[in-house]
C-alpha positions in Angstrom: 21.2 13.7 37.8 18.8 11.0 38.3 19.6 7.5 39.9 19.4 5.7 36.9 22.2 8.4 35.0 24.1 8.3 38.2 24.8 4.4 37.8 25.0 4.4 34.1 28.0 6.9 34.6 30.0 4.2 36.9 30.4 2.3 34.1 33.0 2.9 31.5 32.7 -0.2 29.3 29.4 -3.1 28.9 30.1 -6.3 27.7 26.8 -8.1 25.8 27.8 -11.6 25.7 26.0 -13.4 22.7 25.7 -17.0 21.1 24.1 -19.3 19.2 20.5 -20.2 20.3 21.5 -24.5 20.0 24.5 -23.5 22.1 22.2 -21.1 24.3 19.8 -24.2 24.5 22.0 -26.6 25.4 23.8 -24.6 28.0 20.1 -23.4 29.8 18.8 -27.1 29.8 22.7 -28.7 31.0 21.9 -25.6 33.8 18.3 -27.4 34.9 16.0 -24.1 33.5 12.9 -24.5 33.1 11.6 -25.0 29.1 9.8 -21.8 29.7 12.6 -19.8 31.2 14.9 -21.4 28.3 12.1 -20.4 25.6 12.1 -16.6 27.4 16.3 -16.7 26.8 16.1 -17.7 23.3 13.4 -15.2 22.2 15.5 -12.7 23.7 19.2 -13.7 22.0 17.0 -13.5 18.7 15.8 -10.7 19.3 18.7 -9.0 20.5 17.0 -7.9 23.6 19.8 -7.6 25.8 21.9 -5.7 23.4 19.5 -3.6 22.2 18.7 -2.6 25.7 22.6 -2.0 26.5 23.0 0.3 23.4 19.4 2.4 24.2 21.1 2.6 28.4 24.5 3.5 27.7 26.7 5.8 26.2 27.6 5.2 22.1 30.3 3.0 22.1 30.7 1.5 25.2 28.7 -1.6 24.4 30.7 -4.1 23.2 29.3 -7.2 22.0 31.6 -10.6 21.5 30.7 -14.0 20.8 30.4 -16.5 23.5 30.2 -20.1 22.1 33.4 -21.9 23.1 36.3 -21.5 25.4 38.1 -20.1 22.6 35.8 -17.3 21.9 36.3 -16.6 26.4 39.8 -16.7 25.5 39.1 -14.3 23.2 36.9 -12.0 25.0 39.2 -12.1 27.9 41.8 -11.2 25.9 39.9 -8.0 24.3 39.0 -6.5 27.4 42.6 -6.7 28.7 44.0 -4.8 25.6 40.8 -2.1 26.1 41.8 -2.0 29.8 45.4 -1.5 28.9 45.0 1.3 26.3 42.6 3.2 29.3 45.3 3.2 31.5 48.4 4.8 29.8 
């Protein structure tokens, strides 16, 4: 097994947090990033860099991608993990 397999096996779940690039935007800029490092995180949340990359690294379907834009959508989130921790462990 290579290094690479090794670590993708400790992981039983990946969570691929997404939003909307004016919320992306605002949060980066609030955060003090650079244009150019905010222009790099935009191309890549269009893209779907990040959750393309998780689903090509990881075992079919243990990517889960959720919605990120408000406190409600964390809530949310939070909320979905618990249940899929909860239905691993009985």
């Amino acid at each position: 097994m290579t290094d690479a397999a090794c670590v993708r096996s400790w992981f039983d779940l990946v969570v691929v947090l997404q939003t909307d690039n004016t919320v992306l935007y605002e949060r980066l800029q609030k955060r003090g990033y650079k244009e150019k490092k905010i222009t790099e995180n935009i191309d890549c949340e269009i893209f779907g860099v990040v959750l393309e990359e998780a689903r090509e690294s990881y075992a079919e379907g243990i990517v889960m991608a959720m919605v990120s834009e408000s406190v409600e959508d964390m809530e949310r989130n939070v909320a979905a993990v618990q249940a899929w921790l909860g239905a691993r462990t009985v």
